[in-house]
VOMISE-24547 format. One record per residue (C-alpha): residue in one letter; x, y, z. Coordinates in steps of 0.5 Angstrom, whole numbers, plus 500, padded with zeros to 3 digits. Layout:
N
AXYZ/...
//
This chain:
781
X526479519/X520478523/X521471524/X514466525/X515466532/X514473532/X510474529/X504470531/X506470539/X508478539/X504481534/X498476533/X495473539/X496480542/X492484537/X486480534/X480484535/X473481537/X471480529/X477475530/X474472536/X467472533/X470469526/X474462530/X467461534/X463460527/X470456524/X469452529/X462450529/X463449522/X469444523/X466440529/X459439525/X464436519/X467432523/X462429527/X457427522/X455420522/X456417514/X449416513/X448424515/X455426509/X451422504/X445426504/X444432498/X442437503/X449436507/X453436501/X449442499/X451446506/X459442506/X460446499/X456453500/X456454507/X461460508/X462462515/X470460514/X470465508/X467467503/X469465496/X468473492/X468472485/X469465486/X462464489/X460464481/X463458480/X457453483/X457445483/X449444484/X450437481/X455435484/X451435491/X447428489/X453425486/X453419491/X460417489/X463423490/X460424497/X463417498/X469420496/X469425500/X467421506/X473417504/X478422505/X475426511/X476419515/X483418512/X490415517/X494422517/X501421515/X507423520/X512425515/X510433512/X512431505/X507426505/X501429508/X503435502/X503429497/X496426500/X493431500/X495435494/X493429490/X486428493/X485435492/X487434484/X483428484/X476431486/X476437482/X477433476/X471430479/X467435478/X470439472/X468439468/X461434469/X459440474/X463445472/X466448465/X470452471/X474449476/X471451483/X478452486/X477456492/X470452493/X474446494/X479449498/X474452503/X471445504/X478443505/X480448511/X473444514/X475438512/X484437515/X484444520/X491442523/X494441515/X490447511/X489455513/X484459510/X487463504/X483460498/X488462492/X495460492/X498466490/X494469497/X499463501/X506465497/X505472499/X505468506/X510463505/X515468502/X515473508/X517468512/X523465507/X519458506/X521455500/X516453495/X519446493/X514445486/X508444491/X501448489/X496450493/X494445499/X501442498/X503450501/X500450505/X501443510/X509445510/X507452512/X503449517/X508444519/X513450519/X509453524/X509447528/X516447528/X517453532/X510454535/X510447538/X504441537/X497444536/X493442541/X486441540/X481445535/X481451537/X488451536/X487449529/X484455528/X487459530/X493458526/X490457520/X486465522/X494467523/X495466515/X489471513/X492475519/X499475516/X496476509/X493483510/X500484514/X505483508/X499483503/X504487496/X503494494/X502496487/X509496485/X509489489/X513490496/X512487502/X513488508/X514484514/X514490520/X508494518/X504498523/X497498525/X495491525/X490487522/X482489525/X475487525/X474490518/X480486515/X476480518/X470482514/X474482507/X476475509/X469473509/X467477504/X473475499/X479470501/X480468494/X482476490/X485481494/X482488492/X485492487/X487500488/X485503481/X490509480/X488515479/X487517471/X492523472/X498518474/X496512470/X501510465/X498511458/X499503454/X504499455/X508497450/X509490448/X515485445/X514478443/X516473449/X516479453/X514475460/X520470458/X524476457/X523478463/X524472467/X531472463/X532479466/X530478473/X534472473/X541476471/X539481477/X538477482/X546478485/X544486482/X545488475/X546494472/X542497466/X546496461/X547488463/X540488462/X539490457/X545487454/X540479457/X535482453/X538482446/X542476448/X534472449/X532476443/X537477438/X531480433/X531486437/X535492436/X537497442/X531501443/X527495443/X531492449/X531499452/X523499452/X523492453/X527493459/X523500461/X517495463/X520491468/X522497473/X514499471/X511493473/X514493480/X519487478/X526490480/X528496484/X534500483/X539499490/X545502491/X547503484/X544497481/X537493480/X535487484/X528483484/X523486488/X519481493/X513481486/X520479482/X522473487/X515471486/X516470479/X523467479/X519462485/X514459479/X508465481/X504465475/X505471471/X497472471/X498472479/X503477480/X503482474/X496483474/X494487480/X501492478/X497493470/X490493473/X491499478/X498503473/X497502466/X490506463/X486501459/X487495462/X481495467/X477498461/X478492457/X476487463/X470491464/X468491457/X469484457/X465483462/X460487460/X459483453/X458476456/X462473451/X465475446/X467482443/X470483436/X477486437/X477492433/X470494436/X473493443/X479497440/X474503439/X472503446/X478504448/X479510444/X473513446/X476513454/X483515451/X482520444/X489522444/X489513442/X488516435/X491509432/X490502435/X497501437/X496502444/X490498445/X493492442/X499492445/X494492451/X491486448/X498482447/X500483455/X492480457/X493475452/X501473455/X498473462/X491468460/X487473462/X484473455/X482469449/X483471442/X480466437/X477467429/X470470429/X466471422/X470475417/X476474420/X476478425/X479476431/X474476438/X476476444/X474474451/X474473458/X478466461/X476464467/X483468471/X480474466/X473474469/X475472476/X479479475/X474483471/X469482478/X473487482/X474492477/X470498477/X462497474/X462504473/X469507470/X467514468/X472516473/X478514469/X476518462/X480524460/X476528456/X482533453/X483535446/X489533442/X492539442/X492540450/X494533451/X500535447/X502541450/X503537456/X507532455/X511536451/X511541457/X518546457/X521545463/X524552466/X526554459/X531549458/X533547451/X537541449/X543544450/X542546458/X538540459/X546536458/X549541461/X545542468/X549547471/X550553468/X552557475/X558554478/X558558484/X556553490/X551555495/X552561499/X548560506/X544564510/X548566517/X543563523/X543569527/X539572521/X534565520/X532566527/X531573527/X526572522/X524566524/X521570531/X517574527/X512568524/X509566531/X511559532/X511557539/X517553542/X520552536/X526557536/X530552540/X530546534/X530551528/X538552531/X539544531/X535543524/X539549521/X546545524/X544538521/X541542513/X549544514/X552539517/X553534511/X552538505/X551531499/X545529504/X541537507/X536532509/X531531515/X526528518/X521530523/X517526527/X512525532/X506528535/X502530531/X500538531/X506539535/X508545528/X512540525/X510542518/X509551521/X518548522/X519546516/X515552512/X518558517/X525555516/X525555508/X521562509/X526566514/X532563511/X530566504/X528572507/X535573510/X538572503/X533576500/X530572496/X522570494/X520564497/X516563493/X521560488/X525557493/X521552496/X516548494/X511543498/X508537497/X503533500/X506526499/X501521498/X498514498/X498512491/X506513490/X509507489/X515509486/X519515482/X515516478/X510521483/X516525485/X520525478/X515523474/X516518468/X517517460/X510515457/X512511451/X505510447/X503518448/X500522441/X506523441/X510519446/X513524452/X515525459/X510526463/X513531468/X512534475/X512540480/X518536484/X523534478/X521542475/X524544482/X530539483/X532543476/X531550478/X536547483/X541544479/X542550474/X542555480/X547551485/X549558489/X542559491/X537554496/X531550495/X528547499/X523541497/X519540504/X515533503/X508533508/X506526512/X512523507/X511517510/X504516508/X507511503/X513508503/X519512502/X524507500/X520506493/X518513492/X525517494/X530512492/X533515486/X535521491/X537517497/X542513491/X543521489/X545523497/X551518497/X555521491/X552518485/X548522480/X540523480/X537518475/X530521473/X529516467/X532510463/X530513456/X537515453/X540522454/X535528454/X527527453/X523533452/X528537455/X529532462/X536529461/X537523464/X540524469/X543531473/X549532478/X547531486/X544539487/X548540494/X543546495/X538542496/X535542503/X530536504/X525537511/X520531512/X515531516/X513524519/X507522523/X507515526/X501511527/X497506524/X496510517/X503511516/X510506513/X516505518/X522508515/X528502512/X535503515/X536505508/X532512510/X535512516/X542512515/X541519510/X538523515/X538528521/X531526526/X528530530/X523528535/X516532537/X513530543/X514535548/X508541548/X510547551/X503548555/X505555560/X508558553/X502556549/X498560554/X502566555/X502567546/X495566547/X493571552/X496576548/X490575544/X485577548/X479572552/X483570559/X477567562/X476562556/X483561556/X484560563/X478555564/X480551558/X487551560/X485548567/X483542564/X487541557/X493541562/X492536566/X489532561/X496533557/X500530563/X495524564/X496522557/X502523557/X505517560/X501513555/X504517549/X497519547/X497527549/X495532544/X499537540/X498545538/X494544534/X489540538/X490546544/X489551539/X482549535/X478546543/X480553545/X478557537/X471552538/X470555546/X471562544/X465561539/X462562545/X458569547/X461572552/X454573555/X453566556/X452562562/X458558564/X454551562/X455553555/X462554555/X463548561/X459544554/X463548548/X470545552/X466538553/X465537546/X472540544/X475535547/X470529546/X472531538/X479534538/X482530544/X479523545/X479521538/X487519537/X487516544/X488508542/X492503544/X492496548/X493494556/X501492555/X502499556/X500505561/X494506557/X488503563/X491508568/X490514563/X484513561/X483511569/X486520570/X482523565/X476519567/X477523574/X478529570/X472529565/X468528572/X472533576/X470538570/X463536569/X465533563/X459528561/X460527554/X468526554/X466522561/X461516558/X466516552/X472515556/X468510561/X467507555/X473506551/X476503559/X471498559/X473496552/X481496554/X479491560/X474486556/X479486550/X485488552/X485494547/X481501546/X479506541/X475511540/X471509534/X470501536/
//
């Protein structure tokens, strides 16, 4: 685990950009006009006024709504808050966190709800930061300071917001040594959003400590502009699970389990915890009950058992359960952020039966409204919403305070997540037929014991020599040698440079070695472009929708592929998974990387065969899985877990004379020979500071020049190579100056000029400037 002092000396100070910069300037003045006003100028209504809404430490987002107007002439509360600004500060943390906590309650109850029916939470926390700089940090919602605090292992001990945030300050001081002025002050608490946006939870709650990329100018934006609600991803309607089904006391059931998982569980000892605290519930119940909890991100299948994920210990460390669920319903499960729009809509109040028939009309497969009013009980557990008796009696519902806070970063407009097919259409594809199987063959996967019958190298290579790959023939042999090496684990990862063929690999493999057997490749090898949004099995292997018309499995080309394999074990498959770490693998593929050290592929934890896809299937041992990985700031780093079941293989090395002589045999020497001239020593000056460029650069500049007519004058083609190179090459180049990133830029500087290159020349020009002045360049600053 990156400790605090890690963090904040080698990844922090380094890495913030000018918006941070510009933000501390702004703090700062704010917190010094504070401190320095007389007591004749703090009881003035229009100080008041600014003290409360000024916004240049952050801004409050949906909080901004909740407004204190009266509050600015309430001289008494003035005197209050002069009282406290010149308060004697304690030397014992815990007191400090007790004084403060205490002033913080005393004043909301102040304000709520003379000022305001609501409480104004963030606002107050705001005038806080300007109020105590060296005991507060910048994150205006205690959820936002417990993702903080846990990555770090610091223990919540009962305390709320202010009282979180003086022991994290005081834990930082420990190892960082005494602040030393303001600027000081600031710069800590600014290290708290920096870390948010670092260690800030995924969909399915995980939190990572050690993420690439770090937090820039535009993460800066989103603190001024939200610092009391993190934005939620919506996922795309075609993933989102259909309802949620709910039992009584589900929360309370819930903690039950995670607390019976915290030294790891299995499935059948949380389900055995649920009927324990519920007793009135029969076995398919607790099954469903127990289905939620993976479903909601609060456990996680590790080496044969489930464990509380960081969204979990969140939970079990006291996290309202509004806080840490909501998020995970809002972005998984269709119809939530329906409902808080709607709501948010009305004003008020809106009938529950009427809310349930709008419901339907984004959703007409609901045909009944069970699912709808499944969904009503998980917002009424999570406080989001109210119910109470209307005219009639019938029940109406409405927003709570936590439910419009919510409500205000959901979609407006939610056309987007409306699925307009028929009954009968929909039907068809949960009950979708996977390869033909029955029942009978879904129980006994394997119909074929025979095992794999491998092609020979010699043959894989030759064939492989027909596709056209340059400088990949030499790594074909070690990939072959490492998807035959361990036959439980035909996996492999390559990484590095982008366009170096890494992908064209991974495709000609699957297709020379079906060839050598005879076999369409079409059939056995499937390629999926992994992406962002999957956070867990189910955008892989798909999962058990329990409120479909009727309930179903929802399926995916993947799991139909892994089945085709297990039937035919004699046979290969090659599953080749594109940018795999775009999201993070450990979530995504931990069924197989379970599967790969010997226990059986779980797909679903519904009982034994669902619409033909059983439960679980023996290991295919067939199965070749190729990854290709790109690292840089869009991408996750792999966990050890990952690490530990493949073969990696690294492409940073281009073969620039070979690639040149592949092309002259496509004709155009003169074209090839002048952009070869200046791509060559670009490569090797950027080479050091690991930001050269991969075939696929070298291929389209070149494609881009030979547009050119050969009939131009050579200032056409010297302008087509300035441009290509600005667009193809300059773009990915980045970095800090811990590195040899100034003498690059400084080489290909000389280069651009050398070459009569003006418009990469200015950019490059540009971007070392940059690097000098704020220790880091990039193409788009």
């Amino acid at each position: 685990m990156t400790t605090l002092t890690q963090a904040y000396r080698v990844d922090y100070l380094p890495n913030r950009d000018a918006g941070y910069v510009g933000w501390a300037e702004s703090y700062k003045n704010v917190v010094e006009r504070v401190q320095s006003a007389d007591h004749q100028t703090w009881l003035q209504p229009e100080f008041q006024r600014w003290l409360w809404e000024d916004d240049s430490v952050a801004k409050l987002g949906p909080g901004n709504s909740v407004t204190v107007d009266g509050a600015y002439a309430d001289n008494q509360l003035a005197e209050r808050l002069w009282q406290l600004r010149n308060w004697t500060r304690p030397d014992e943390p815990l007191a400090r966190a007790k004084f403060l906590q205490d002033a913080f309650e005393e004043v909301l109850k102040a304000v709520t709800p003379r000022y305001n029916a609501r409480r104004p939470s963030a606002r107050l926390a705001r005038l806080f930061c300007a109020m105590f700089p060296r005991d507060t940090v910048c994150l205006l919602a205690h959820y936002m300071t417990g993702w903080v605090r846990r990555a770090f292992r610091i223990p919540k001990s009962g305390w709320d917001l202010i009282g979180q945030q003086v022991l994290f300050r005081e834990k930082l001081r420990s190892e960082l040594g005494p602040e030393t002025d303001l600027s000081d002050d600031i710069e800590r608490s600014q290290f708290a959003w920096y870390m948010l946006v670092k260690v800030r939870p995924t969909d399915d709650g995980a939190i990572d400590i050690s993420p690439t990329g770090n937090p820039t100018e535009s993460d800066v934006r989103e603190a001024k502009a939200n610092s009391t609600q993190l934005p939620v991803r919506i996922l795309p309607v075609e993933v989102q699970s259909k309802g949620l089904s709910y039992i009584r006391d589900n929360i309370s059931l819930i903690l039950g389990a995670l607390r019976a998982s915290e030294h790891g569980a299995t499935r059948d000892d949380l389900i055995r915890q649920i009927l324990s605290d519920a007793p009135f519930l029969n076995r398919n119940s607790a099954q469903s009950a127990f289905a939620t909890i993976p479903r909601l991100g609060l456990i996680e299948l590790r080496d044969g058992a489930y464990y509380p994920t960081e969204r979990g210990l969140a939970l079990l460390d006291g996290e309202p359960p509004g806080d840490v669920i909501t998020p995970v319903i809002i972005a998984r499960v269709f119809g939530v952020a329906h409902i808080l729009n709607e709501l948010r809509n009305a004003k008020g109040t809106l009938v529950q039966g009427e809310l349930a028939e709008r419901l339907q009309s984004y959703y007409p497969n609901w045909t009944t409204t069970f699912a709808p009013t499944a969904l009503f009980q998980w917002l009424l557990a999570l406080k989001l919403i109210i119910s109470k008796p209307g005219s009639g009696g019938r029940k109406e519902l409405s927003l709570t305070e936590a439910g419009e806070e919510w409500a205000a970063i959901v979609p407006t407009d939610m056309s987007a997540w409306k699925i307009e097919r028929s009954d009968a259409e929909a039907t068809a594809i949960s009950n979708i037929a996977l390869d033909g199987l029955g029942t009978a063959a879904a129980n006994d996967m394997v119909t074929d014991k025979a095992p794999l019958r491998p092609a020979d190298l010699t043959d894989v290579r030759e064939r492989f020599k027909t596709l056209d790959l340059v400088g990949l023939e030499e790594t074909l042999s070690l990939v072959h040698h490492a998807l035959h090496a361990l036959p439980g684990k035909r996996f492999v990862l390559l990484a590095g440079l982008s366009g170096t063929g890494k992908s064209a690999l991974a495709r000609g493999y699957a297709q020379a070695y079906c060839e050598a057997l005879n076999l369409h490749v079409d059939e056995h090898r499937l390629e999926l472009a992994v992406r962002p949004d999957w956070i867990d099995p189910g955008g892989l292997l798909g999962f058990f929708n329990p409120i479909g018309n009727p309930p179903g499995f929802q399926a995916t080309n993947a799991l139909r592929f892994l089945l085709r394999a297990a039937k035919h074990p004699h046979e290969p498959y090659f599953l080749c998974l594109d940018e795999m770490n775009l999201a993070r693998v450990e979530h995504y593929f931990a069924p197989l990387l379970s599967a790969m050290e010997g226990a059986r592929l779980e797909i679903h934890a519904e009982g034994e065969v669902i619409d033909n896809v059983p439960a679980s299937i023996e290991w295919p041992k067939n199965l070749f899985i190729i990854g290709t990985v790109n690292m840089d700031e869009s991408t996750h780093a792999f966990s050890d877990k990952v690490l530990d079941r493949a073969f990696v293989f690294e492409f940073w090395d281009v073969d620039l004379e070979r690639w040149k002589n592949e092309r002259l045999k496509q004709g155009n020497p003169a074209v090839l020979e002048r952009v070869f001239s200046v791509v060559k020593p670009l490569y090797d000056a950027l080479y050091e500071a690991r930001r050269h460029f991969g075939y696929r650069a070298l291929n389209e500049v070149l494609a881009f020049c030979q547009i050119v007519p050969d009939d131009a004058p050579d200032t056409a083609l010297n302008a087509a190579l300035d441009h290509a190179i600005f667009a193809k090459i300059l773009t990915k180049v980045r970095g800090d100056d811990t590195g040899q990133l100034g003498a690059a830029l400084a080489s290909v500087a000389g280069i651009c000029e050398r070459e009569n290159l003006p418009v990469s020349l200015r950019k490059v020009k540009a971007m070392s400037q940059a690097l000098e002045a704020t220790g880091a360049a990039r193409f788009w600053a």
